[in-house]
C-alpha positions as CSV (number, residue, x, y, z in Angstrom):
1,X,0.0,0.0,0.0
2,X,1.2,3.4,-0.5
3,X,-0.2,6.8,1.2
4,X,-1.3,9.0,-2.0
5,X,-3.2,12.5,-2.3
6,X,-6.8,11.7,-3.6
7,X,-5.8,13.9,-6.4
8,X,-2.8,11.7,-7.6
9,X,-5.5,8.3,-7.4
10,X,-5.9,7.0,-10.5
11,X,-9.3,5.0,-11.2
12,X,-9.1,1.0,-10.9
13,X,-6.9,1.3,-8.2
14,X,-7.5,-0.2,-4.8
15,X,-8.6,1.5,-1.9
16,X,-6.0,-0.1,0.9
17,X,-7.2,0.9,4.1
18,X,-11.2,1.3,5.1
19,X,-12.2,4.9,5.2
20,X,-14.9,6.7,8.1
21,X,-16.8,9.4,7.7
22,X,-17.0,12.4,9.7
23,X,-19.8,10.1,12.1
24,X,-17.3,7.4,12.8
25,X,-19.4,5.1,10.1
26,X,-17.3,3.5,7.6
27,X,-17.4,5.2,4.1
28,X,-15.5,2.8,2.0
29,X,-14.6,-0.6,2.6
30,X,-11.1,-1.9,2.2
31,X,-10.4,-3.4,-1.0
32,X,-12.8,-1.4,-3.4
33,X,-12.0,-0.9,-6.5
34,X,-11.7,3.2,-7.2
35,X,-14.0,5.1,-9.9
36,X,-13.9,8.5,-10.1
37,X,-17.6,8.7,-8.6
38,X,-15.9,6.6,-5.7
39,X,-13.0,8.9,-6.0
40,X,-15.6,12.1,-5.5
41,X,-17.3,10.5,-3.1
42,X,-14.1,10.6,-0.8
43,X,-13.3,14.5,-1.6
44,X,-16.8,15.4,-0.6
45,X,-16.1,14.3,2.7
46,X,-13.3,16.3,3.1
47,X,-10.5,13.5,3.3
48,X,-7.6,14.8,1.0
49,X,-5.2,12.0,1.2
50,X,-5.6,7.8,1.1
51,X,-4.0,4.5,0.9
52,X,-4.3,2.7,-2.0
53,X,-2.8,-0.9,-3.6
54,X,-2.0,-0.9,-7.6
55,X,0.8,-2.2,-9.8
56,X,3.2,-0.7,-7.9
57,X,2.5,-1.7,-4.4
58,X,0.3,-4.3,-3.3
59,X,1.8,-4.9,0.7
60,X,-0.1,-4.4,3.6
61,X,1.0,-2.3,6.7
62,X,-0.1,-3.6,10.2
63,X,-2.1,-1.1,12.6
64,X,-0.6,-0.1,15.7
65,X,-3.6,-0.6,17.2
66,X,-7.1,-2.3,16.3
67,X,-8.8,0.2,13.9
68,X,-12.2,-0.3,15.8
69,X,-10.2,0.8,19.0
70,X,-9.0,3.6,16.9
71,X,-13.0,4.6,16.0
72,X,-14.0,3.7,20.1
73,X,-11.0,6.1,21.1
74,X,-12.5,9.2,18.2
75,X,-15.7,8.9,19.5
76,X,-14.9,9.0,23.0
77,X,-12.6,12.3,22.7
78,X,-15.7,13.6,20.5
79,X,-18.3,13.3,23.3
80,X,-16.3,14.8,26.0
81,X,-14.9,18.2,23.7
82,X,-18.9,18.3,23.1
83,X,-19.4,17.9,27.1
84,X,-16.8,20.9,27.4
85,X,-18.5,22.8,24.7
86,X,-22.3,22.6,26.2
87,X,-20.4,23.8,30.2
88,X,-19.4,26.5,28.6
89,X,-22.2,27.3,27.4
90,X,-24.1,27.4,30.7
91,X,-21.5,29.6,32.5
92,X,-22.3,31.7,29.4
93,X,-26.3,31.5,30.7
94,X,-27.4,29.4,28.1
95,X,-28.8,27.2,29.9
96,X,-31.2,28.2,32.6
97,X,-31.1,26.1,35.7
98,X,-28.6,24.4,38.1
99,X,-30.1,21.1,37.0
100,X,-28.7,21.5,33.8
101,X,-25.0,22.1,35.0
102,X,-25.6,19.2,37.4
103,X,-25.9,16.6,34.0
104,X,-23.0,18.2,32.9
105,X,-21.1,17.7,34.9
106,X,-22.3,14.3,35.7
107,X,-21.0,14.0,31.7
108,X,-17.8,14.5,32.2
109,X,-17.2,12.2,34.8
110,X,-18.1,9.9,32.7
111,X,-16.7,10.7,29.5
112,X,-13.0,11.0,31.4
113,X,-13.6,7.5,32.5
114,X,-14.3,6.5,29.1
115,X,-11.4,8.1,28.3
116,X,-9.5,6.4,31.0
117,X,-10.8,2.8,30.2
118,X,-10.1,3.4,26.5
119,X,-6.1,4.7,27.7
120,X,-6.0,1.5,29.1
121,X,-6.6,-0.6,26.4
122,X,-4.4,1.0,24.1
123,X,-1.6,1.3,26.5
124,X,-2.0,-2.8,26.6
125,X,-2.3,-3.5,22.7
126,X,0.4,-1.3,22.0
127,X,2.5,-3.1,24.6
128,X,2.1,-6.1,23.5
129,X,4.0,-5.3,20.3
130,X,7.6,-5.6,20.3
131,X,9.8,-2.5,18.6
132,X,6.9,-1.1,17.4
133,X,7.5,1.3,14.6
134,X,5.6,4.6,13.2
135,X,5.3,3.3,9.4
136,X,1.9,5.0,8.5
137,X,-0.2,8.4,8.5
138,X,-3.4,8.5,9.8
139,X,-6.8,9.1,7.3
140,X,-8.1,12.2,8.6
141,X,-11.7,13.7,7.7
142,X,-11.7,18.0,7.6
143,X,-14.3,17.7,10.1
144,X,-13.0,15.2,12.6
145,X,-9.6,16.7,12.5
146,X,-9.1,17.4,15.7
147,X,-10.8,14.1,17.3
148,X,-8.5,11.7,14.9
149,X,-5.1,14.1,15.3
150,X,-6.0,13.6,19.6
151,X,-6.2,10.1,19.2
152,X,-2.9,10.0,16.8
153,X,-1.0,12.1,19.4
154,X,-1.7,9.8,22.1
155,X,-0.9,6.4,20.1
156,X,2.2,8.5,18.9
157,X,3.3,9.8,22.3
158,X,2.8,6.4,23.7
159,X,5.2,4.8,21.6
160,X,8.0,7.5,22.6
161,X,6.9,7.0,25.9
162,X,7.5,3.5,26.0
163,X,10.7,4.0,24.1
164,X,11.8,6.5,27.1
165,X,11.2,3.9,29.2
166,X,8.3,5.6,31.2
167,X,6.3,3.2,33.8
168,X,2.7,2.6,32.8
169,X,1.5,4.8,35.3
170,X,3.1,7.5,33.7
171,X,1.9,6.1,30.5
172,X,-1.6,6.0,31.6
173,X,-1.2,10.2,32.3
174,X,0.9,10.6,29.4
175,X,-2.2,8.9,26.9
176,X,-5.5,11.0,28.9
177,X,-3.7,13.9,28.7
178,X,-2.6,13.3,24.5
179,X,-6.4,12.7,23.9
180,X,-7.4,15.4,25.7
181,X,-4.4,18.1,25.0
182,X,-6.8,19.7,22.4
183,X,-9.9,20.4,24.5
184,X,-9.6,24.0,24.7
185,X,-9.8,24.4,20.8
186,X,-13.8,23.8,21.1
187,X,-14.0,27.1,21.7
188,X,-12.0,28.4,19.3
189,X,-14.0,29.6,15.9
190,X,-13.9,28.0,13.2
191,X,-13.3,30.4,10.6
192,X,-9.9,30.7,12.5
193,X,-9.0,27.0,13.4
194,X,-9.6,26.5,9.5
195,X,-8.6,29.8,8.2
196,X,-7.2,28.9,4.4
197,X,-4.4,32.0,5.0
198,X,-2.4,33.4,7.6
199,X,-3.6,33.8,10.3
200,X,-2.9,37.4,12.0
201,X,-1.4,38.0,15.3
202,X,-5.3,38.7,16.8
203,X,-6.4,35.5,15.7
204,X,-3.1,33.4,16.5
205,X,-3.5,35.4,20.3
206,X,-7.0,33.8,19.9
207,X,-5.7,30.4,18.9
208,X,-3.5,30.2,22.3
209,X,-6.2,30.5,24.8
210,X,-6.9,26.7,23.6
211,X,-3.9,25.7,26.4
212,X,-5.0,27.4,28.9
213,X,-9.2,27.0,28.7
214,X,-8.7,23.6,28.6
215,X,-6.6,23.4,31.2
216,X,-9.3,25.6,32.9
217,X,-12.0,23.1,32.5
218,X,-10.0,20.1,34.2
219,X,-8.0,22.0,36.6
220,X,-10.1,21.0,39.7
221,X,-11.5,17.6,38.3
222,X,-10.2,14.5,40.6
223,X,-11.0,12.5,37.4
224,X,-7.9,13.2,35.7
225,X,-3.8,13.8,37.2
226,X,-2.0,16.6,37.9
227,X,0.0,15.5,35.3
228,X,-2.2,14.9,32.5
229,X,-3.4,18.0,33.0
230,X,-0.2,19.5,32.6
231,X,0.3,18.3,29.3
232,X,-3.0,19.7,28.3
233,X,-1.4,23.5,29.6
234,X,2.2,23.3,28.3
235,X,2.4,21.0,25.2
236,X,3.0,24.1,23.2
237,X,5.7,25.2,25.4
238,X,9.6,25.3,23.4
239,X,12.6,24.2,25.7
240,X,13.8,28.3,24.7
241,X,11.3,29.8,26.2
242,X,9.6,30.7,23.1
243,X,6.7,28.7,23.6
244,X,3.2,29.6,24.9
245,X,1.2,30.2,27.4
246,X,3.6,31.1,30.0
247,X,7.2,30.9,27.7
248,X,8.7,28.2,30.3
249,X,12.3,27.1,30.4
250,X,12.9,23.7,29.1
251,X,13.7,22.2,32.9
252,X,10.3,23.5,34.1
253,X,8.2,22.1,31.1
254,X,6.5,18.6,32.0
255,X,8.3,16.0,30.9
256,X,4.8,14.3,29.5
257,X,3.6,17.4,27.8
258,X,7.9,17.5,26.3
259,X,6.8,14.2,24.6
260,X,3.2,15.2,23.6
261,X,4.5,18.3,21.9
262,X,6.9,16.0,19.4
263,X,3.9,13.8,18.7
264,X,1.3,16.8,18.4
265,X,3.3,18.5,15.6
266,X,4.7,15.2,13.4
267,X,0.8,14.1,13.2
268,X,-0.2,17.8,12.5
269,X,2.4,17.9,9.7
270,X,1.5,14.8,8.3
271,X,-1.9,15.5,8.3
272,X,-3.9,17.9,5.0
273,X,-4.8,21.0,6.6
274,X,-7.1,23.4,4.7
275,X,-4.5,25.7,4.7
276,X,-1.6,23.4,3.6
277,X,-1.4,20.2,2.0
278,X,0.3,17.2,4.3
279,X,4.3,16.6,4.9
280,X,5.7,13.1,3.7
281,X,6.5,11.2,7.1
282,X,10.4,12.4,5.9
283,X,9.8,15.8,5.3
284,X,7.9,15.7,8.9
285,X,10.6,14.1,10.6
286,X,13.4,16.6,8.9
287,X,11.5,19.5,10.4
288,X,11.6,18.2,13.7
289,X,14.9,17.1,14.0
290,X,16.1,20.6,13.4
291,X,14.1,22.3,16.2
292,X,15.8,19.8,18.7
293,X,17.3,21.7,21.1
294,X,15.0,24.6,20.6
295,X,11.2,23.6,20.2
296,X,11.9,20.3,21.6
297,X,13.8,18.2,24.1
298,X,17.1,17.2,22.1
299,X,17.4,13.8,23.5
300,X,13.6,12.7,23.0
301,X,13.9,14.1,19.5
302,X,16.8,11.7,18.7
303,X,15.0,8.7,20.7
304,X,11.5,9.7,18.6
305,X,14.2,9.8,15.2
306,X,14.8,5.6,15.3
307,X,11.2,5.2,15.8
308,X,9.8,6.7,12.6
309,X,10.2,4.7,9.2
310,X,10.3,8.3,6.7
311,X,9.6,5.5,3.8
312,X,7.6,3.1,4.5
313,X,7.7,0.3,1.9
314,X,5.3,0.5,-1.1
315,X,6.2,4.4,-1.0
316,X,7.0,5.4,-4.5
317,X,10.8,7.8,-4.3
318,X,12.9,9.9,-7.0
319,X,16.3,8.8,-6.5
320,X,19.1,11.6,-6.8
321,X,20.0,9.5,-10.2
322,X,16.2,10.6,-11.8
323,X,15.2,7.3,-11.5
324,X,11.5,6.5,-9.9
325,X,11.2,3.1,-7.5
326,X,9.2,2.1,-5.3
327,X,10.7,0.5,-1.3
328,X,10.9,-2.6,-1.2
329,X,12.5,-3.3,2.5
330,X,12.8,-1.1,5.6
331,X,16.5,-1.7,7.4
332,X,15.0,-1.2,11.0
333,X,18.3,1.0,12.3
334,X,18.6,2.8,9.1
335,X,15.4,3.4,7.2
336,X,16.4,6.4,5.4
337,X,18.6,3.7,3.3
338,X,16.1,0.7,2.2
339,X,16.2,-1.4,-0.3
340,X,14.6,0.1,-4.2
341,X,13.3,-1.4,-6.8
342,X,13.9,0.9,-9.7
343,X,10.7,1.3,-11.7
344,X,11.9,3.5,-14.4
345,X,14.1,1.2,-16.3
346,X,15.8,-2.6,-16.3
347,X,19.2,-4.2,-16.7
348,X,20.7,-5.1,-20.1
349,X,19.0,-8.3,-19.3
350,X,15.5,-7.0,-19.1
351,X,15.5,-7.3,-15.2
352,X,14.1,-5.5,-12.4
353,X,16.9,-3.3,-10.6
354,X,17.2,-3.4,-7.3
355,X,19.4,-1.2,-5.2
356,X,20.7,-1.3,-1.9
357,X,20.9,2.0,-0.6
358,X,23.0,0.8,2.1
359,X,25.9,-0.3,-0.1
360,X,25.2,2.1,-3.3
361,X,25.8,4.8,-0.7
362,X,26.3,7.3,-3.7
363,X,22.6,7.3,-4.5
364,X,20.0,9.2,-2.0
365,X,16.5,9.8,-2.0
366,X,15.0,13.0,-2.9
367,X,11.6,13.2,-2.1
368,X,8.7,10.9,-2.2
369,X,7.0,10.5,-5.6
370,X,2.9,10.1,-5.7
371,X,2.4,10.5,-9.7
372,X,2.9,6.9,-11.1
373,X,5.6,6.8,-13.7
């Protein structure tokens, strides 16, 4: 399978990976053949980017966790941003009676439990996996963005996590407080969370309230720790200070909301935004590793580096020799070296060509190719 903008999809291929729509329901199954009407379809509800099989890459890609989990997980950060959207709107005397605030309340409880029982299972599927690597992008929907990219951070912060050796206690905090690190941005407006442009300094002032009235909401719940809370506060904090909402040094940022903020921006920059189009996983990872240091922690940066495959195999490259191929193998300590098979010409026997980026070290990769040669 290979991860493709629904622009580059050509018809009769194969859709490699079942798509939801913006109601958790699924939208296409796995293994349907693509038609353009098909291929509409999928635009119209707002998903900019899929995985697909054809004649150049047919392989599956294992789940880090059960997609169904996945779904249980969106719908659960869903209900409880919608919780935190109707409390504010009592305090803002929308509603008129105590009983009202009462439910609400009531809600939440619950819904953080959800959230907590769900934490727990993915904490336990994920750590049943050995060397788990990050080898795909998440399918995101325009209007679920911000359910699906919580639910990303957390699988993605939990596989640093575990990396860093944390004890599942502290992975237990570290996944509520990734699912819920975007609560605040409920009440943000849309025509600024979504704004195509710029955004001015106004509405990116408007933009950073999200840490702090999410943190807000929780503050003085006993359903959810000090620490989880924490990360929903400071995981847009930089380790120089440049970071917001109260420009903390790197020593007094959480070390939870450290790994959250790593994981919040390689899902964001892999994800379509309507305001930019995705980052290849490489690109992603590139960007990252050159704010270590000053964005983010320098050693969990070069911990998160070995865990992220930048071409996962099926991906189609351009080589720096023009050729087009397509990965054939992943070498687990150096992926940004696997194994090509050259699509763009054969031997002088009429053979495939495979190269070994590890031992033709005078050929690189220069960016990911979606356009079939």
């Amino acid at each position: 399978m290979r991860f493709v903008p629904i622009s580059a999809v050509k018809e009769e291929s194969y859709l490699a990976k079942t798509l939801f729509d913006n109601n958790d329901r699924v939208l296409l199954k796995k293994g349907v053949k693509l038609t353009n009407s098909l291929i509409n379809r999928i635009k119209n509800n707002g998903i900019y980017s899929i995985y697909i099989n054809d004649d150049y890459s047919d392989n599956e890609i294992e789940d880090v966790i059960r997609p169904e989990l996945k779904q249980k997980a969106v719908s659960a950060v869903r209900e409880t941003f919608i919780n935190f959207e109707k409390y504010n709107d009592y305090l803002n005397k929308k509603f008129a009676n105590k009983a009202q605030e009462k439910q609400i309340i009531k809600q939440r409880q619950e819904y953080i439990k959800s959230i907590g029982d769900i934490s727990k299972s993915i904490i336990d599927e994920i750590l049943q996996k050995k060397d788990i690597m990050i080898n795909l992008v998440d399918i995101k929907s325009a209007d679920s963005y911000t359910y699906q990219h919580s639910v990303n951070v957390a699988v993605l912060s939990l596989i640093l996590g575990i990396e860093l050796q944390l004890n599942k206690f502290e992975l237990y905090d570290l996944c509520v407080g990734a699912m819920l690190h975007d609560l605040g941005k409920v009440l943000i407006p849309e025509d600024i969370l979504n704004k195509p442009g710029e955004l001015t300094d106004e509405e990116f002032d408007v933009v950073k309230e999200h840490t702090v009235k999410g943190y807000e909401y929780l503050k003085n719940s006993l359903d959810i720790s000090a620490s989880a809370r924490m990360i929903i506060l400071q995981h847009h904090e930089k380790v120089n200070q440049e970071g917001y909402p109260n420009h903390l040094d790197g020593n007094k940022i959480n070390k939870l909301a450290k790994i959250v903020a790593i994981a919040d921006v390689y899902d964001a920059l892999t994800s379509d935004r309507p305001y930019r189009k995705a980052m290849s996983p490489s690109e992603a990872l590139e960007l990252i590793m050159a704010s270590g240091g000053t964005h983010f922690d320098y050693n969990m940066v070069k911990v998160f580096a070995t865990k992220i495959i930048p071409y996962p195999v099926g991906t189609l490259v351009k080589l720096s020799n023009d050729a087009i191929a397509v990965v054939e193998k992943v070498h687990p300590d150096f992926p940004l070296r696997p194994v090509v098979k050259v699509l763009t010409r054969k031997d002088i026997n009429g053979n495939d060509i495979y190269i070994d980026l590890m031992q033709d070290i005078s050929i690189v990769i220069e960016n990911v190719q979606y356009e079939a040669p």
